[in-house]
C-alpha positions as a Markdown table, in Angstrom:
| # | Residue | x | y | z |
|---|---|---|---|---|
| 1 | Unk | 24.3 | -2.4 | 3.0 |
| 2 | Unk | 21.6 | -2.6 | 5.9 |
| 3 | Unk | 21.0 | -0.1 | 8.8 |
| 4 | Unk | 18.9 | -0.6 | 11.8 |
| 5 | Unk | 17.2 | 2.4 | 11.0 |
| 6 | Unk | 14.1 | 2.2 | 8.5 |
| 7 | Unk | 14.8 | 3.6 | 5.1 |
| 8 | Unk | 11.0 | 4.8 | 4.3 |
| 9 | Unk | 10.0 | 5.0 | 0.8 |
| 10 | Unk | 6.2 | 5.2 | -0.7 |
| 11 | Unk | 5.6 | 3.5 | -4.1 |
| 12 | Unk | 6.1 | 4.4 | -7.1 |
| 13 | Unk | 2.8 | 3.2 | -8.2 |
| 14 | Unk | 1.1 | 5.5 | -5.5 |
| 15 | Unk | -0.8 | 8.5 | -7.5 |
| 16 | Unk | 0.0 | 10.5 | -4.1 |
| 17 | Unk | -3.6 | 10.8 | -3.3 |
| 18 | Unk | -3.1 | 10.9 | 0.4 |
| 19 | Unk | -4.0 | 7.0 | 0.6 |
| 20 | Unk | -0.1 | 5.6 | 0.9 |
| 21 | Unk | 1.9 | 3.5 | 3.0 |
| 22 | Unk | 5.5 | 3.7 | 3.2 |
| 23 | Unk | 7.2 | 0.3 | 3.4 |
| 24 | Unk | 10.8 | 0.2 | 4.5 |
| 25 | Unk | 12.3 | -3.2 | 2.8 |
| 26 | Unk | 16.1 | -2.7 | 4.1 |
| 27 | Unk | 15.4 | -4.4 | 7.9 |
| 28 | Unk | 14.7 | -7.6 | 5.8 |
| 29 | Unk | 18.5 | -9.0 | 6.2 |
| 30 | Unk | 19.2 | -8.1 | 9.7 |
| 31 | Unk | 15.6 | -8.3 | 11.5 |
| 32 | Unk | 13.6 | -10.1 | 9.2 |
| 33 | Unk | 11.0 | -7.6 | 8.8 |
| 34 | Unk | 9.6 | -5.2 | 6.4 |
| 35 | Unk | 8.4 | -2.2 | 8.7 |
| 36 | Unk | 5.3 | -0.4 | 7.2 |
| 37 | Unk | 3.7 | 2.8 | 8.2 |
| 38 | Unk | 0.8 | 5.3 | 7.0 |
| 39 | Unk | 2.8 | 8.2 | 4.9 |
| 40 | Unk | -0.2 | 10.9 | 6.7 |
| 41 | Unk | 1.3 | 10.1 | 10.1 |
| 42 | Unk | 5.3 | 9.0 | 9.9 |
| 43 | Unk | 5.3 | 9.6 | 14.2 |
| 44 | Unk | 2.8 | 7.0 | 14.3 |
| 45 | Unk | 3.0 | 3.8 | 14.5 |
| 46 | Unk | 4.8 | 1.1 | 12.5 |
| 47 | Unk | 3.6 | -2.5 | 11.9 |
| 48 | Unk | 7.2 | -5.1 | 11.6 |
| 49 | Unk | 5.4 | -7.8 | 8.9 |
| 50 | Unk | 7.1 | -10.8 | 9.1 |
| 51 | Unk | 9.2 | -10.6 | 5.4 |
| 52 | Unk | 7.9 | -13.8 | 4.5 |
| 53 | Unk | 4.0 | -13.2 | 5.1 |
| 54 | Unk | 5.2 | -9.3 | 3.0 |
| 55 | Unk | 6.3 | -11.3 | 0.1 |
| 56 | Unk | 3.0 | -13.7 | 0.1 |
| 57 | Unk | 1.2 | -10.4 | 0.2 |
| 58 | Unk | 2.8 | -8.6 | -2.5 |
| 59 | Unk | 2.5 | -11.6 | -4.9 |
| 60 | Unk | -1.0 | -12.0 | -4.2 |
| 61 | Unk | -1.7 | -8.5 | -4.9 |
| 62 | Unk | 0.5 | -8.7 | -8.3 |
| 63 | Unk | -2.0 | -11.5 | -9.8 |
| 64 | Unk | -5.2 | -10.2 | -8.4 |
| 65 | Unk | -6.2 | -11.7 | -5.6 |
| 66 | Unk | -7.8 | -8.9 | -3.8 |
| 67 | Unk | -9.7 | -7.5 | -6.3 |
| 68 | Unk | -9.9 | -3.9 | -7.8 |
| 69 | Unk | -11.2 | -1.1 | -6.8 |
């Protein structure tokens, strides 16, 4: 079930160190978007990725491709 209204949620690989971004994947079937905003500031504003360009992301960052910190 979808909603036009984001359902936030931060990661549970986030230690909650203040550095987190709250994605909200359930827009994907009706808008084709995965909304993501900074969890210090929820009134500010939201950047709609493109779900396709989310996924590339998140599979790059699964095998490495940006590095470590």
């Amino acid at each position: 079930m979808t909603t036009d209204n984001p359902q936030w949620f931060t990661s549970s690989y986030s230690s909650n160190g203040g550095q987190c971004v709250q994605v909200a994947t359930n827009l994907i079937a009706t808008r084709g978007v995965v909304p993501v905003r900074d969890s210090k500031n929820p009134a500010g504003p939201i950047l709609d990725i493109p779900a396709d360009s989310f996924s590339s992301f998140v599979a790059s960052v699964k095998t490495g491709q940006f590095g470590t910190m």
